[in-house]
C-alpha distance (Angstrom), angle and dihedral (degrees) to the residues before:
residue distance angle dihedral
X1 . . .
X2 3.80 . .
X3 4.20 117.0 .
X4 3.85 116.0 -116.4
X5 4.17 108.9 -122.5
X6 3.47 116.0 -139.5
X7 3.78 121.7 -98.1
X8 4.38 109.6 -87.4
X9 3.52 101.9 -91.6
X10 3.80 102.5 21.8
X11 3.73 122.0 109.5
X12 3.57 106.6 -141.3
X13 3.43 119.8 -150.6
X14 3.85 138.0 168.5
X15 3.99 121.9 -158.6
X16 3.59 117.3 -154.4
X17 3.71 119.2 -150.0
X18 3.84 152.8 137.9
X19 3.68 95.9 -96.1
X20 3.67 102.9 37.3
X21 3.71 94.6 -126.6
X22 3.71 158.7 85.8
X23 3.90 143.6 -129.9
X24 4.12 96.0 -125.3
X25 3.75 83.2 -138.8
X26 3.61 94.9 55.5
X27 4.06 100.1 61.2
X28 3.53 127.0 55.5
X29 4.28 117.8 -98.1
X30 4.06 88.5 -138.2
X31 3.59 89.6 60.8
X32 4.11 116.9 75.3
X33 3.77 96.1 -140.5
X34 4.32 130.0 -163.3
X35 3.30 114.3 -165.5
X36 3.92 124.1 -161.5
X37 3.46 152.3 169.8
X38 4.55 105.4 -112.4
X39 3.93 86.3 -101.4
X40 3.19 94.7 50.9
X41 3.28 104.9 41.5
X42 3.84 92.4 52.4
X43 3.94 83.6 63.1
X44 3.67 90.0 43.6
X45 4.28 87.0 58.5
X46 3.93 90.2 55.7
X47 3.71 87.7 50.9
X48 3.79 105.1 39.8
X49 4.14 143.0 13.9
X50 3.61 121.7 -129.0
X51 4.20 131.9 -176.7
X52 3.54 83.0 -120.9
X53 3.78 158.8 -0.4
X54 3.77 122.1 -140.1
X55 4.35 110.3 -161.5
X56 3.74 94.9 -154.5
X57 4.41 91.3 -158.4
X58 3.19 134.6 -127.3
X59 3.60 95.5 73.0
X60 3.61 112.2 168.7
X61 4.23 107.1 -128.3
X62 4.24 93.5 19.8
X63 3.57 132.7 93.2
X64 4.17 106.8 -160.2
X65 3.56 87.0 -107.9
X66 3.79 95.5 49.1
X67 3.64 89.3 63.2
X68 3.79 105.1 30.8
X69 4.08 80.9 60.0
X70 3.94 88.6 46.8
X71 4.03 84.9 53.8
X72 3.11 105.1 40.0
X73 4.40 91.4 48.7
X74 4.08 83.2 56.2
X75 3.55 103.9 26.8
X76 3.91 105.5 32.3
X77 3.46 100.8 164.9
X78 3.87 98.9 42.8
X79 3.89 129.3 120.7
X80 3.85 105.9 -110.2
X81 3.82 118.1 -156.1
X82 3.66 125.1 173.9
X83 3.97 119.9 -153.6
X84 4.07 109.1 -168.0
X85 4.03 112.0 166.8
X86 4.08 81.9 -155.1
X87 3.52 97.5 55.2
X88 3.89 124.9 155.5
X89 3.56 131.5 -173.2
X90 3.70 90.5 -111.3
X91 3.88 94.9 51.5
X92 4.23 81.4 52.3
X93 3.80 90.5 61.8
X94 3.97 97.3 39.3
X95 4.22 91.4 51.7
X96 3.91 88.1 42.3
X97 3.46 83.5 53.0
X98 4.01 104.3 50.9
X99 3.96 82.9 50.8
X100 4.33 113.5 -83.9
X101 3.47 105.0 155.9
X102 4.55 89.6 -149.4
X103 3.63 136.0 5.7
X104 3.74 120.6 -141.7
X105 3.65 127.1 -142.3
X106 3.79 126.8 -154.2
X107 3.74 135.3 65.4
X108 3.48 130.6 -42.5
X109 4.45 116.5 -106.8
């Protein structure tokens, strides 16, 4: 099956977390946004492309490199960022290190 592109213009972006959603306030409205559970949005990156994927951790059953391998196998070209409310300097180093492309820093939503 082919992969839908985004829309010209659109930054596409797909958030990864427990809940499978989003506070509308807390994304940005320029941005066309997916927002999944980590199985589903594995699926979602054999169906679709995106700029980039945000891994919103904890995620109950993945380590950050788990799933940063998992995206980068179906997405290999993707942005990676990794948004832990817990995070440490060291944890910075050990997901730049299994391959995220950013880390994010604030609370989790």
């Amino acid at each position: 099956m082919a992969r839908v592109s985004p829309a010209m213009g659109a930054k596409c972006v797909l958030w990864v977390n427990r809940g499978g959603f989003l506070r509308a306030d807390a994304i940005a409205s320029a941005w066309r946004n997916t927002c999944r559970t980590a199985p589903a949005a594995l699926q979602e990156l054999t169906r679709n492309s995106f700029d980039a994927v945000v891994l919103q951790f904890p995620l109950p059953g993945w380590t950050a490199a788990a799933l940063v391998r998992e995206v980068r196998r179906l997405a290999p070209g993707v942005l990676v960022a990794i948004r832990d409310p817990e995070n440490c300097l060291s944890r910075t180093v050990e997901w730049a290190q299994t391959g995220a492309d950013r880390v994010l820093y604030g609370g989790a939503d």
